[in-house]
PyMOL Python script that loads the backbone (N, CA, C, O; Angstrom):
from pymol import cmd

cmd.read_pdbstr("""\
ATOM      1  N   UNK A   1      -7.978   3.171   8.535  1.00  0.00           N
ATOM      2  CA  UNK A   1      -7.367   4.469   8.809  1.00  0.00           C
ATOM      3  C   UNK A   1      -5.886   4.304   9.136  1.00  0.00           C
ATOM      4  O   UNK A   1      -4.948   5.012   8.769  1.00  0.00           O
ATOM      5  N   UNK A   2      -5.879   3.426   9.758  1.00  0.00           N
ATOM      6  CA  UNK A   2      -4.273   2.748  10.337  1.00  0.00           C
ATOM      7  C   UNK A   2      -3.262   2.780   9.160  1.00  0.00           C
ATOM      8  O   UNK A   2      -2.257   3.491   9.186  1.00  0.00           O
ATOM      9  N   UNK A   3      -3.574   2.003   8.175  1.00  0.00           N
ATOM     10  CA  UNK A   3      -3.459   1.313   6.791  1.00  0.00           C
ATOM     11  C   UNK A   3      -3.195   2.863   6.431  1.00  0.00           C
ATOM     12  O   UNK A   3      -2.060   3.310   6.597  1.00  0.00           O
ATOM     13  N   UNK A   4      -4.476   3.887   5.823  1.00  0.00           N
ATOM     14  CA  UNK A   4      -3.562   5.030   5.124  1.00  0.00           C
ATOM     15  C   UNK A   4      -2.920   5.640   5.495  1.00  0.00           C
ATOM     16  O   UNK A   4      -2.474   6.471   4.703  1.00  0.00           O
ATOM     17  N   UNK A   5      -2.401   5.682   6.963  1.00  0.00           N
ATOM     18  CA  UNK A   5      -1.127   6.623   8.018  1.00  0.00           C
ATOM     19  C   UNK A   5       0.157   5.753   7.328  1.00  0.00           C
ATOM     20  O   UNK A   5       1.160   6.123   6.718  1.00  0.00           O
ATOM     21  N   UNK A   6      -0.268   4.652   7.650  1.00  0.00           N
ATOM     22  CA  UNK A   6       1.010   3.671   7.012  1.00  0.00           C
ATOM     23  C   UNK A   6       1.903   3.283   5.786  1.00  0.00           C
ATOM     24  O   UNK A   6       3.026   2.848   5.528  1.00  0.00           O
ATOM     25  N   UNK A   7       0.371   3.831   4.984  1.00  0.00           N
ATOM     26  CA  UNK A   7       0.950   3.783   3.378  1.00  0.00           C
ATOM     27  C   UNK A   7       1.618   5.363   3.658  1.00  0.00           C
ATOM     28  O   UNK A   7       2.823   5.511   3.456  1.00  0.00           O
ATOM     29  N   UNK A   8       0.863   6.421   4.086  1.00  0.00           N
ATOM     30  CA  UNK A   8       1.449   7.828   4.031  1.00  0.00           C
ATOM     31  C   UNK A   8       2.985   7.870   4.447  1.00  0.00           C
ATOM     32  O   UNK A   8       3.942   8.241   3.767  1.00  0.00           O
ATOM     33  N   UNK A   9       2.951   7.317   5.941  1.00  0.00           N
ATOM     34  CA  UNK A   9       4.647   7.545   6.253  1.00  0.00           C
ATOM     35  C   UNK A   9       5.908   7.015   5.466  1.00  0.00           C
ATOM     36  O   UNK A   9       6.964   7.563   5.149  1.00  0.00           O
ATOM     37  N   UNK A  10       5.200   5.214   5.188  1.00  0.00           N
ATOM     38  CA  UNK A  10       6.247   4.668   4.038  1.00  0.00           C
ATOM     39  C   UNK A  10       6.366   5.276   2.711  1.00  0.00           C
ATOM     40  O   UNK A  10       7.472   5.270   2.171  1.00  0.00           O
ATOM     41  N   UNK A  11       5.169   5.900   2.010  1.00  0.00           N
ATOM     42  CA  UNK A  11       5.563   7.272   0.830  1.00  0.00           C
ATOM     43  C   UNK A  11       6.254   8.116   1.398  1.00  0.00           C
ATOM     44  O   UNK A  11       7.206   8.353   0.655  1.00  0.00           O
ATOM     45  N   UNK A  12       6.331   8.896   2.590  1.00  0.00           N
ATOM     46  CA  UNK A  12       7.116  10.126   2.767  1.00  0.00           C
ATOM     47  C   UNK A  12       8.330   9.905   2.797  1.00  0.00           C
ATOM     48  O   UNK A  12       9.156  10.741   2.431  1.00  0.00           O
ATOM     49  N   UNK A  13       8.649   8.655   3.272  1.00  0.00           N
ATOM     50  CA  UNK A  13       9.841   8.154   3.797  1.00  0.00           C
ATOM     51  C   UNK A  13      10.650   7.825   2.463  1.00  0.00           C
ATOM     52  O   UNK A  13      11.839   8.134   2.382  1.00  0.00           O
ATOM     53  N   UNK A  14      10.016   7.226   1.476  1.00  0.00           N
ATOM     54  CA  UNK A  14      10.495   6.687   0.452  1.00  0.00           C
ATOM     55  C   UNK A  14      11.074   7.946  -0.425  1.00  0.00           C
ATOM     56  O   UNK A  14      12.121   7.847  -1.066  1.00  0.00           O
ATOM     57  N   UNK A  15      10.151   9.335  -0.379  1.00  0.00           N
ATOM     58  CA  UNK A  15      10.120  10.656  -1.220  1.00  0.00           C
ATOM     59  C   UNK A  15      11.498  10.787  -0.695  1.00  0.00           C
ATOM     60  O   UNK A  15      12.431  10.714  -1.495  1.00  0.00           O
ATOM     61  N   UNK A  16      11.782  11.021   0.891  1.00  0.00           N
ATOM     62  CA  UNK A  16      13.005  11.821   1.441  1.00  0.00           C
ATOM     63  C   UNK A  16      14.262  10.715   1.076  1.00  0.00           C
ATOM     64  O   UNK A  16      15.421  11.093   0.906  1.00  0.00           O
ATOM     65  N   UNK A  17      13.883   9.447   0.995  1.00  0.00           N
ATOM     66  CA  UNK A  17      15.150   8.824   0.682  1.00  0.00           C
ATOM     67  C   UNK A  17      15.490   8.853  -0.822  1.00  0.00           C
ATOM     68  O   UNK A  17      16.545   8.314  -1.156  1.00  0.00           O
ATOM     69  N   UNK A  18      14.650   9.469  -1.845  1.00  0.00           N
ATOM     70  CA  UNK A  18      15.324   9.710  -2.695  1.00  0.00           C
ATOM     71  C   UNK A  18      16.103  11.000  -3.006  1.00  0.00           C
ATOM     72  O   UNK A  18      16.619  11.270  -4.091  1.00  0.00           O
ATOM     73  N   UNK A  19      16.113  11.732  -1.930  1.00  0.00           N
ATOM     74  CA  UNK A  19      16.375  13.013  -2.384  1.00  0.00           C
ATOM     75  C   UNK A  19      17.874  12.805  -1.595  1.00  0.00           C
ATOM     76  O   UNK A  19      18.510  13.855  -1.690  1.00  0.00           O
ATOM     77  N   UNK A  20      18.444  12.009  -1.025  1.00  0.00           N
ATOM     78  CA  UNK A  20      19.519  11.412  -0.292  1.00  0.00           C
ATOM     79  C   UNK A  20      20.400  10.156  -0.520  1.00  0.00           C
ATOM     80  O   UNK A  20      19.904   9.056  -0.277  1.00  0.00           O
ATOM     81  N   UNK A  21      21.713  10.250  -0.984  1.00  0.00           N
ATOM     82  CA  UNK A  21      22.081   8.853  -1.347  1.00  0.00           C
ATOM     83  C   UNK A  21      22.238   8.387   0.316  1.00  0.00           C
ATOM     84  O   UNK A  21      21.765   7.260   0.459  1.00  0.00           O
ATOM     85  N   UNK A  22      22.565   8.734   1.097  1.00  0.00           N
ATOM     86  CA  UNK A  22      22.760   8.214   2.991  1.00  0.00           C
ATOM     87  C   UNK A  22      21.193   7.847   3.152  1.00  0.00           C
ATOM     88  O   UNK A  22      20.950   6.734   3.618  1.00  0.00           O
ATOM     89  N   UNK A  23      20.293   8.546   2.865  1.00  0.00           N
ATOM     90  CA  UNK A  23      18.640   7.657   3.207  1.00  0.00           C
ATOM     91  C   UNK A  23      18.541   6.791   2.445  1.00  0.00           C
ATOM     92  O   UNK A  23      18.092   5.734   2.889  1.00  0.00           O
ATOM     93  N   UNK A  24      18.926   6.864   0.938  1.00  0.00           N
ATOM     94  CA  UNK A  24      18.987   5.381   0.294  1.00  0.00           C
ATOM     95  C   UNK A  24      19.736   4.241   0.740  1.00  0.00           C
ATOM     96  O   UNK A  24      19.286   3.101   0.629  1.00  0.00           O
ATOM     97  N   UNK A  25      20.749   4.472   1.191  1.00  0.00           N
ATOM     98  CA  UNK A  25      21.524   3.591   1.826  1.00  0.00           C
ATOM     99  C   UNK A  25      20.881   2.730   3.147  1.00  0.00           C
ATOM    100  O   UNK A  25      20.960   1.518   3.348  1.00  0.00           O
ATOM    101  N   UNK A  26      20.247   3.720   3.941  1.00  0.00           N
ATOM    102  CA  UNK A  26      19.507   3.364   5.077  1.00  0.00           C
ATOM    103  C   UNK A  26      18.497   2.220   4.730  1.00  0.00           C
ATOM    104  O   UNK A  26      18.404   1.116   5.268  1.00  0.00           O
ATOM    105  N   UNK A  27      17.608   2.858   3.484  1.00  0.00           N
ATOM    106  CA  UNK A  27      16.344   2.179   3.129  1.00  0.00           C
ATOM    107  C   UNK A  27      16.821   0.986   2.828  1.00  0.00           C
ATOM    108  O   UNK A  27      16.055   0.094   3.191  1.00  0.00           O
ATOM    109  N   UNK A  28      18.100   0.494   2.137  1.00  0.00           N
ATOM    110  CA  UNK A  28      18.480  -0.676   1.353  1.00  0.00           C
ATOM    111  C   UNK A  28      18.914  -1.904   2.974  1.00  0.00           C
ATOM    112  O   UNK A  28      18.945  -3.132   3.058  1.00  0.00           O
ATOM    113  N   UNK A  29      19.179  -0.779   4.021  1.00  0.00           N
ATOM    114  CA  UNK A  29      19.643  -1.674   5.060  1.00  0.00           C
ATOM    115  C   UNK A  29      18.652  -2.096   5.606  1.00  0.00           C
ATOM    116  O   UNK A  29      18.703  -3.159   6.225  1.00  0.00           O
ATOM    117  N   UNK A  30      17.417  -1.310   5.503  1.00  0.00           N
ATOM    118  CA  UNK A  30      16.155  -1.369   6.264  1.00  0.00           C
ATOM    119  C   UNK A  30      15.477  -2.811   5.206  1.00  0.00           C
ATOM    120  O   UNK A  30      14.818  -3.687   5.765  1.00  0.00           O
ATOM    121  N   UNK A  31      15.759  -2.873   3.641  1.00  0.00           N
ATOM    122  CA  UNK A  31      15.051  -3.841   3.055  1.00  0.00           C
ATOM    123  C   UNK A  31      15.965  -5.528   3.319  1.00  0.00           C
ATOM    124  O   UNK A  31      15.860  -6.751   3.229  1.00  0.00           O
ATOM    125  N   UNK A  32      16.512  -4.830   3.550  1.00  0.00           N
ATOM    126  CA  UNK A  32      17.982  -6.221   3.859  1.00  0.00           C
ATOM    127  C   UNK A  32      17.505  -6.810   5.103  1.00  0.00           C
ATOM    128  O   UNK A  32      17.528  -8.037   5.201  1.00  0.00           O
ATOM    129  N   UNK A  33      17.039  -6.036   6.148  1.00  0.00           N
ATOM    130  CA  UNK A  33      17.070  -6.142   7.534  1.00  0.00           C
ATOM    131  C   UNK A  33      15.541  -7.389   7.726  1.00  0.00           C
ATOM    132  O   UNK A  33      15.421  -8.383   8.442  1.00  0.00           O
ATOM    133  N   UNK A  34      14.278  -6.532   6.408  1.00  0.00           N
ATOM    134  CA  UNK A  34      12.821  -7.060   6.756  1.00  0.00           C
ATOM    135  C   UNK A  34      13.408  -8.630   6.024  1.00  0.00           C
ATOM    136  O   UNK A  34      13.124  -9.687   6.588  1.00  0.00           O
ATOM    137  N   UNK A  35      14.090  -8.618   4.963  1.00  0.00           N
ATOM    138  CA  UNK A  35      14.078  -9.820   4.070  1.00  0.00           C
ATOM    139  C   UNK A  35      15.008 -10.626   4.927  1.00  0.00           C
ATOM    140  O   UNK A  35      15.111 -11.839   4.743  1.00  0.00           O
ATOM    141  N   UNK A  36      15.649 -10.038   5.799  1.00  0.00           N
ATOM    142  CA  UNK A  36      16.216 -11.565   6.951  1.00  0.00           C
ATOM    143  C   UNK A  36      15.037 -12.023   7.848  1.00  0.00           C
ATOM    144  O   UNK A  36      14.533 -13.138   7.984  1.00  0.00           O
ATOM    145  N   UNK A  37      14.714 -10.679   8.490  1.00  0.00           N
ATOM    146  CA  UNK A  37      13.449 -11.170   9.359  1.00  0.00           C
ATOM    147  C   UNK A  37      12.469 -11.681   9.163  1.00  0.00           C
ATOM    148  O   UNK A  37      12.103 -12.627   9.861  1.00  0.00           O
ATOM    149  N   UNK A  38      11.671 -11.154   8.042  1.00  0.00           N
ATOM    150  CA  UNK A  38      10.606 -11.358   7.074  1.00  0.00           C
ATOM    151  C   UNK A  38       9.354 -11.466   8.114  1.00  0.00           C
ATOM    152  O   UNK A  38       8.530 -12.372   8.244  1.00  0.00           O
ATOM    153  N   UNK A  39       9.454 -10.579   8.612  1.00  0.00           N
ATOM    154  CA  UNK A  39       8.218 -10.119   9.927  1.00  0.00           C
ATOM    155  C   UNK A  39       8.416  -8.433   9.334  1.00  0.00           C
ATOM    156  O   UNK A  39       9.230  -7.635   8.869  1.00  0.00           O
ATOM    157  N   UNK A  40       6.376  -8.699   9.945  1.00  0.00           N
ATOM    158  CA  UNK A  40       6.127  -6.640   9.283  1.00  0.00           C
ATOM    159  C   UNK A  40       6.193  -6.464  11.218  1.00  0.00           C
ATOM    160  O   UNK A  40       6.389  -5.320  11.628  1.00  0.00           O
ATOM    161  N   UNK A  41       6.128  -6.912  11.635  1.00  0.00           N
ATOM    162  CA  UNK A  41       7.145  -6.071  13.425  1.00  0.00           C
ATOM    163  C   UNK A  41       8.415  -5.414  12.627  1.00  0.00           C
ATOM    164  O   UNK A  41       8.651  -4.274  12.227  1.00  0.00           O
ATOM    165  N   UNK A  42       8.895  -6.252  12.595  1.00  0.00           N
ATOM    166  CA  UNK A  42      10.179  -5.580  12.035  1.00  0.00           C
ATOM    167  C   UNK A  42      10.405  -4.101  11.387  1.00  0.00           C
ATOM    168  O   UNK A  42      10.711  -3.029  11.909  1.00  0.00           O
ATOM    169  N   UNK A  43      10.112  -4.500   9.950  1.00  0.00           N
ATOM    170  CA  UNK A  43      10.070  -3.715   9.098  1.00  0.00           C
ATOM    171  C   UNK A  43       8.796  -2.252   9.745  1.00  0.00           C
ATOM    172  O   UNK A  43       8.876  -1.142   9.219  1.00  0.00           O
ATOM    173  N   UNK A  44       8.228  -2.400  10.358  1.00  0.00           N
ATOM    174  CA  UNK A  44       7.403  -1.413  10.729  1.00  0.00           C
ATOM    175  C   UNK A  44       8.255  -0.924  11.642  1.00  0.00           C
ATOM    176  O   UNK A  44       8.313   0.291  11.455  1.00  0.00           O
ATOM    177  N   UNK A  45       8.832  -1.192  12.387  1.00  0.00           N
ATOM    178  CA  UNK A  45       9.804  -0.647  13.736  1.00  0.00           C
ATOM    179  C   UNK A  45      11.035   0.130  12.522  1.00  0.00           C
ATOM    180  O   UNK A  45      11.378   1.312  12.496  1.00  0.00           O
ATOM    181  N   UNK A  46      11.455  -0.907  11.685  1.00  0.00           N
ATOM    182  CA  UNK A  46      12.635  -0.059  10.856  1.00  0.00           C
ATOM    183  C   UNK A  46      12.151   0.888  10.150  1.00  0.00           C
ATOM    184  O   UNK A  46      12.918   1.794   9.823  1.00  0.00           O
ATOM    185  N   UNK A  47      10.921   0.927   9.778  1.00  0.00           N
ATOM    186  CA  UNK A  47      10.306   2.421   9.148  1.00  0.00           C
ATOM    187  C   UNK A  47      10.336   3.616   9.636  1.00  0.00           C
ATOM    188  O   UNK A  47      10.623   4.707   9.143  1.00  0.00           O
ATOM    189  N   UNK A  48       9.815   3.090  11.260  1.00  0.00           N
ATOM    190  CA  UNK A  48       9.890   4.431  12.294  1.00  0.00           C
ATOM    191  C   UNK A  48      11.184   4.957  12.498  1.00  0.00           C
ATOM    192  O   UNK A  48      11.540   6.103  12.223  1.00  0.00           O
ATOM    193  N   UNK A  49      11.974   3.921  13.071  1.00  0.00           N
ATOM    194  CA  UNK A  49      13.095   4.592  13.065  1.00  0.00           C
ATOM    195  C   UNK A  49      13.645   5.299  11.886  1.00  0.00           C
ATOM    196  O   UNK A  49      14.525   6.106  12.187  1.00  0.00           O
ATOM    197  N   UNK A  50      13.423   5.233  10.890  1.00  0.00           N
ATOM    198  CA  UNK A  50      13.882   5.705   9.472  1.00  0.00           C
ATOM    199  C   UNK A  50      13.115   7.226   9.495  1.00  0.00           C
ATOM    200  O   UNK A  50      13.705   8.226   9.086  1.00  0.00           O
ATOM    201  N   UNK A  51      11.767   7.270  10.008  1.00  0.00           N
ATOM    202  CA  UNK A  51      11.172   8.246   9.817  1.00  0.00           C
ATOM    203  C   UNK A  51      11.732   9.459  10.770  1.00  0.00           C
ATOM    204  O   UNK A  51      11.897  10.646  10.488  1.00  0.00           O
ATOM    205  N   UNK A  52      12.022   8.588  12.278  1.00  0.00           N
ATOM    206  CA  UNK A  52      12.561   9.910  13.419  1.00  0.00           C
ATOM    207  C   UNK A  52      13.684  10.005  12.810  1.00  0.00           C
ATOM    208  O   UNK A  52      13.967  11.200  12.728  1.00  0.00           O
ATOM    209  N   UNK A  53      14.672   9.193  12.222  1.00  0.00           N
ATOM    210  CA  UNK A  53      16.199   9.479  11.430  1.00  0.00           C
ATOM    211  C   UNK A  53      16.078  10.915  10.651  1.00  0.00           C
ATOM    212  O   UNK A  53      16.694  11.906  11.046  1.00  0.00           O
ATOM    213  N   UNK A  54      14.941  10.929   9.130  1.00  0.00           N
ATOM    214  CA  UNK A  54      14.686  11.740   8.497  1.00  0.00           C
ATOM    215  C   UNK A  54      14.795  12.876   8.733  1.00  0.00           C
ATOM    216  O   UNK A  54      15.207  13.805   8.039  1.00  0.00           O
ATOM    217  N   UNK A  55      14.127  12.797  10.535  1.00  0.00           N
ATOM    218  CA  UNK A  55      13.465  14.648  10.288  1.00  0.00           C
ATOM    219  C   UNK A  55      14.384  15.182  11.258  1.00  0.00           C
ATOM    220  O   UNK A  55      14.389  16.388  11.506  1.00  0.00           O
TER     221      UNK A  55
END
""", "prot")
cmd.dss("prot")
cmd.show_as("cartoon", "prot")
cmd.util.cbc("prot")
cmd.orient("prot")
């Protein structure tokens, strides 16, 4: 159940950053950010924040 909240928010998130070149920009900092860390802590924390950013 965890898993489909998770796939859901990273689709929503992904929908609104295309409709935005500044959320694309975000997302590219957010993929830059997991591929230094290369921990899903990370990248799950940079999602959220991406998501409270969004709305």
């Amino acid at each position: 159940m965890l898993a489909q909240e998770f796939l859901y928010l990273a689709a929503t998130s992904y929908d609104a950053i295309l409709y935005s070149q500044r959320r694309l920009h975000v997302n590219a900092l957010i993929i830059l950010s997991a591929r230094r860390h290369k921990s899903l802590y990370s990248l799950t924390f940079s999602l959220l924040c991406l998501f409270s950013f969004c709305r």
